[in-house]
C-alpha positions in Angstrom: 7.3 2.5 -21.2 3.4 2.1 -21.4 2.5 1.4 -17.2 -0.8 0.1 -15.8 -1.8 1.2 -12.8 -4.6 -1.4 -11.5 -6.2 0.7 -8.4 -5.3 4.0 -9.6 -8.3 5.9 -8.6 -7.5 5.2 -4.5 -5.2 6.9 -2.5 -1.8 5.2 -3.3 -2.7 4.6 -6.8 -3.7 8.3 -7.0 -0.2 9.6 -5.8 1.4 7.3 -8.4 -0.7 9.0 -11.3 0.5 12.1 -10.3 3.7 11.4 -10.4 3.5 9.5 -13.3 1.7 12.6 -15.3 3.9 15.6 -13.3 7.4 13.6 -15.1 5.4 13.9 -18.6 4.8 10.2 -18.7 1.6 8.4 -20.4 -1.0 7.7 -17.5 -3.1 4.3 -17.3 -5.3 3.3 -15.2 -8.4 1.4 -13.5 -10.8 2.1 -11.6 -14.0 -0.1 -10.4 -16.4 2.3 -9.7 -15.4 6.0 -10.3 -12.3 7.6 -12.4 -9.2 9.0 -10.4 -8.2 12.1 -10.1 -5.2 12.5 -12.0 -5.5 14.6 -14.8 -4.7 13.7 -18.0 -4.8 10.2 -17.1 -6.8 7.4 -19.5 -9.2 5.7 -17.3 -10.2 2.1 -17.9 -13.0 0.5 -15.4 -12.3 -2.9 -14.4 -13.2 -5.1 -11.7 -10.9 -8.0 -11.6 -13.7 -10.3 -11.0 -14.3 -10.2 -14.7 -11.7 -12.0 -16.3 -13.2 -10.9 -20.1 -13.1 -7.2 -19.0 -9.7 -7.8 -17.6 -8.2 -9.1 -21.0 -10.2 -6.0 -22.8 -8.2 -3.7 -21.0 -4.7 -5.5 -21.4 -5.5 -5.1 -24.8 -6.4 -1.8 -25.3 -3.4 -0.7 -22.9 -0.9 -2.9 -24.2 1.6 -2.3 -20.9 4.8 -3.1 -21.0 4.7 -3.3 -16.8 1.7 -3.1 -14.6 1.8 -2.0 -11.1 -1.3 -3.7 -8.7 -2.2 -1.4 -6.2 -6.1 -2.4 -5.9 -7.4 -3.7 -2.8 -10.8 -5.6 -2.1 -10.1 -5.4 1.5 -10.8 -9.1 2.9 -13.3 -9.8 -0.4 -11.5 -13.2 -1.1 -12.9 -12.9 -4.6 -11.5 -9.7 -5.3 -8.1 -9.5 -3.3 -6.9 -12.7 -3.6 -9.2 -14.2 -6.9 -8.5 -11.1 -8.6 -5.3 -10.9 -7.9 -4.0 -14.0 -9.1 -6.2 -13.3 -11.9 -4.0 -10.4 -12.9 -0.7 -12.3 -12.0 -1.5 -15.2 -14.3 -2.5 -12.6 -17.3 0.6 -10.8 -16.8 2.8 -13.8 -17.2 1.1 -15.5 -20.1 1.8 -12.1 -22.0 5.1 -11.4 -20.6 4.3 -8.5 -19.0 6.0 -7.0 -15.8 4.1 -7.2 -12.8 4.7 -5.0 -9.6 2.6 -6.5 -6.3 1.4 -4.1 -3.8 1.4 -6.4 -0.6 0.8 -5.6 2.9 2.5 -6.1 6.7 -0.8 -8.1 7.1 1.0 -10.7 5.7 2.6 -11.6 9.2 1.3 -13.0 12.4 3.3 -10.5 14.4 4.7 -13.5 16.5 8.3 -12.5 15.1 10.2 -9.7 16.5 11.7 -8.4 13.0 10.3 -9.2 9.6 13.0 -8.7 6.7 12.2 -9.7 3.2 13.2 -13.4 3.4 10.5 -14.5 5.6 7.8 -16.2 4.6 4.0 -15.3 4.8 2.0 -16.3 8.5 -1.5 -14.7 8.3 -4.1 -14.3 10.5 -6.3 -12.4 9.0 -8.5 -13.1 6.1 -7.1 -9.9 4.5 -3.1 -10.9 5.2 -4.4 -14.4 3.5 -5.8 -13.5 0.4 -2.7 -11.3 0.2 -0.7 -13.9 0.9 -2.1 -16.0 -1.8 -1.2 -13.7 -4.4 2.2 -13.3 -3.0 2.7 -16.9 -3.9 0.7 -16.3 -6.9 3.4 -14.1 -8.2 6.9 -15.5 -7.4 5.7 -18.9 -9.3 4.2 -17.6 -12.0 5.9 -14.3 -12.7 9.7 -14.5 -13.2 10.4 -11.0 -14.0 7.6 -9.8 -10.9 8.4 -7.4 -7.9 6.2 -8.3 -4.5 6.5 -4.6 -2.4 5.3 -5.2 1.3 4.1 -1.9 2.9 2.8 -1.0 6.2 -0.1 2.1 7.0 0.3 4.8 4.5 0.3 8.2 5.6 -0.1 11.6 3.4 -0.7 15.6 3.9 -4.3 15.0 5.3 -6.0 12.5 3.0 -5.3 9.0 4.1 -7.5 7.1 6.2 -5.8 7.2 8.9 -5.4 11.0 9.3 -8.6 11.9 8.6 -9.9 9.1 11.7 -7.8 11.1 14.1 -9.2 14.4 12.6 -12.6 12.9 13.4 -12.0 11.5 16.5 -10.2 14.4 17.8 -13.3 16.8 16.8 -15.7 14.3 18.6 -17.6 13.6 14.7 -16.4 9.8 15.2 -16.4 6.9 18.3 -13.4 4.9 18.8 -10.0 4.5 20.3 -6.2 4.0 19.3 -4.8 1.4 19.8 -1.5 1.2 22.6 -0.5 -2.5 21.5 -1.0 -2.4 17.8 2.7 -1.5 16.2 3.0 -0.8 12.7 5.8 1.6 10.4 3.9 4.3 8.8 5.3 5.6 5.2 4.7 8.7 3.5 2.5 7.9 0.1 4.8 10.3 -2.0 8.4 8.3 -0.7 6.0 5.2 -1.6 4.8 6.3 -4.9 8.7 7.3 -5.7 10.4 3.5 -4.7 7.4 1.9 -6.6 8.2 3.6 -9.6 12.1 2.9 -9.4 11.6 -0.4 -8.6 9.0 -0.8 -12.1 11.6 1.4 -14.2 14.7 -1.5 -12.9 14.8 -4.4 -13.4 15.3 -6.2 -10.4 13.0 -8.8 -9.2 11.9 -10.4 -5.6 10.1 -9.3 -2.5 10.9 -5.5 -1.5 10.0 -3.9 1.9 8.6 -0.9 1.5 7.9 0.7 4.8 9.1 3.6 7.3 12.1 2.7 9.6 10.3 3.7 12.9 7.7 1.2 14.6 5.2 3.0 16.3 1.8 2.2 17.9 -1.7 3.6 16.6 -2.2 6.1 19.2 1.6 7.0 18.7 1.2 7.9 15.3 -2.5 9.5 16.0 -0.3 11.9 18.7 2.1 12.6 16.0 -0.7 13.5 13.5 -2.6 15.4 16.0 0.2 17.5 16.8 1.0 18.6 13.1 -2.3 19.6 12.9 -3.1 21.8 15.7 -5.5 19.2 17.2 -5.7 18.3 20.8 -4.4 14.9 21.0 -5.7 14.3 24.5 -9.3 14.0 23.1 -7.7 10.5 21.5 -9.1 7.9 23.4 -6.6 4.7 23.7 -7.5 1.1 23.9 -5.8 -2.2 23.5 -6.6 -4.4 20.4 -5.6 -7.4 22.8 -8.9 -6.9 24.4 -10.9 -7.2 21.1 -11.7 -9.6 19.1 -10.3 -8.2 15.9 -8.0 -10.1 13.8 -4.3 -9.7 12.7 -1.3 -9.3 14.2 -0.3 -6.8 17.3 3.1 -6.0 16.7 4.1 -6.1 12.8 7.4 -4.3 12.1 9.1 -5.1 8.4 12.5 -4.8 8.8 13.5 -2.8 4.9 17.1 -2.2 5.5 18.0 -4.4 2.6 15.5 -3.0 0.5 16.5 0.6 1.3 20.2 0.2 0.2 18.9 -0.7 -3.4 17.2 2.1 -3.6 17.9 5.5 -4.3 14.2 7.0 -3.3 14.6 7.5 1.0 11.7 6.6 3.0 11.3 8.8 5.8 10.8 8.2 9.4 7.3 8.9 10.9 8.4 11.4 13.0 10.1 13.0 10.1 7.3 13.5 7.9 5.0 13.9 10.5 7.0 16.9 12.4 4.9 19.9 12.1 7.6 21.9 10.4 7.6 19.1 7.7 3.8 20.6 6.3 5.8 23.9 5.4 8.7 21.9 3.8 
């Protein structure tokens, strides 16, 4: 099974390299401006802007699935442009397509969010997400839409190394108290995307932790696996800023987790300090 991995030089598309290469499978991948670091991978630059350089490298991978994990932040011409862009390739050549979406997707108004409910942004980053969402259930029969939430590693992802920074005084800022959110581990991510491409199930997947917690919660939690002094995090309240987005985002994955054989963790299970040694 020849996979493409649109995005795999960042730090989700990384991890699913790696786990790609360490199972002895074939590794594609893009990148837009600098190669991954997966070794042994094949490295194909692309920016989905281009829809000429998009078909060269359809061609010369010749995937039987493709997995979008790219993100052009709120870049409407990238995220949501390019995206469709890839969704509309992928059907025309019968090609399966796995969607890497995003709790930003939701307004937050709604207590619980399971995998039946439908898109509410307010953001321009949950609506050029949302547009491919739609994108991809009408066009792609065959497609899988994975909603995820803040992803979380051993020390690499953005969000750890902001409370690295924050706690060491290198950075200005504060966590948020009101901003909920369920944090999953990249590697129990990486592992459900890549059962979900290998089945062949289709629909809209939730792919996130089972605990809600807010942004200084999880900043605590990291913080105290690390050794760092978690009262040098400053909190704040997102309510009292201008920012966009919803507060309190929590996707219920219950359904999603029983079709699944890969367990994603809690955030206080990965993130226990024991868990580093594990």
């Amino acid at each position: 099974m020849t996979v493409l991995i649109v995005g795999g030089s960042g730090y989700l598309g990384t991890e699913l390299a790696h786990q790609r290469s360490s199972a002895g499978g074939d590794v594609a991948a893009t990148f837009r401006s600098h190669p991954g670091e997966a070794a042994g991978a094949s490295w194909h630059r692309l920016d989905l802007r281009d829809p000429a350089r998009l078909r060269e490298v359809l061609d010369a991978v010749d995937p039987s699935a493709v997995i979008n994990v790219s993100s052009g932040g709120a870049d409407w011409a990238v995220t949501a442009e390019g995206g469709m862009r890839l969704a509309q390739a992928a059907a025309q050549r019968g090609v399966r397509l796995v969607h890497v979406s995003t709790d930003a997707v939701f307004s937050g108004r709604c207590d619980l969010y399971d995998e039946r409910c439908l898109p509410d942004p307010v953001s321009p980053y949950g609506a050029a997400k949302a547009t491919v969402e739609t994108a991809v259930r009408l066009w792609c029969a065959d497609a899988v839409v994975a909603r995820t939430s803040l992803i979380i590693g051993d020390g690499r992802s953005e969000h750890e190394r902001r409370v690295h920074e924050l706690a060491a005084g290198t950075r200005r800022g504060v966590l948020f108290t009101d901003d909920v959110r369920c944090p999953v581990h990249v590697r129990d991510l990486a592992a459900a995307l890549w059962e979900l491409t290998r089945s062949d199930t289709v629909g809209v997947f939730h792919l996130a932790g089972p605990e809600a917690v807010t942004r200084h919660e999880l900043g605590t939690l990291i913080a105290q696996r690390d050794g760092l002094d978690a009262s040098r995090l400053v909190t704040g309240r997102r309510a009292d800023t201008d920012l966009s987005g919803g507060l309190r985002v929590v996707l219920d994955g219950r359904k999603t987790q029983r079709q699944l054989a890969t367990r994603l963790r809690g955030v206080r299970e990965f993130l226990r300090p024991e868990a580093a040694d594990d």
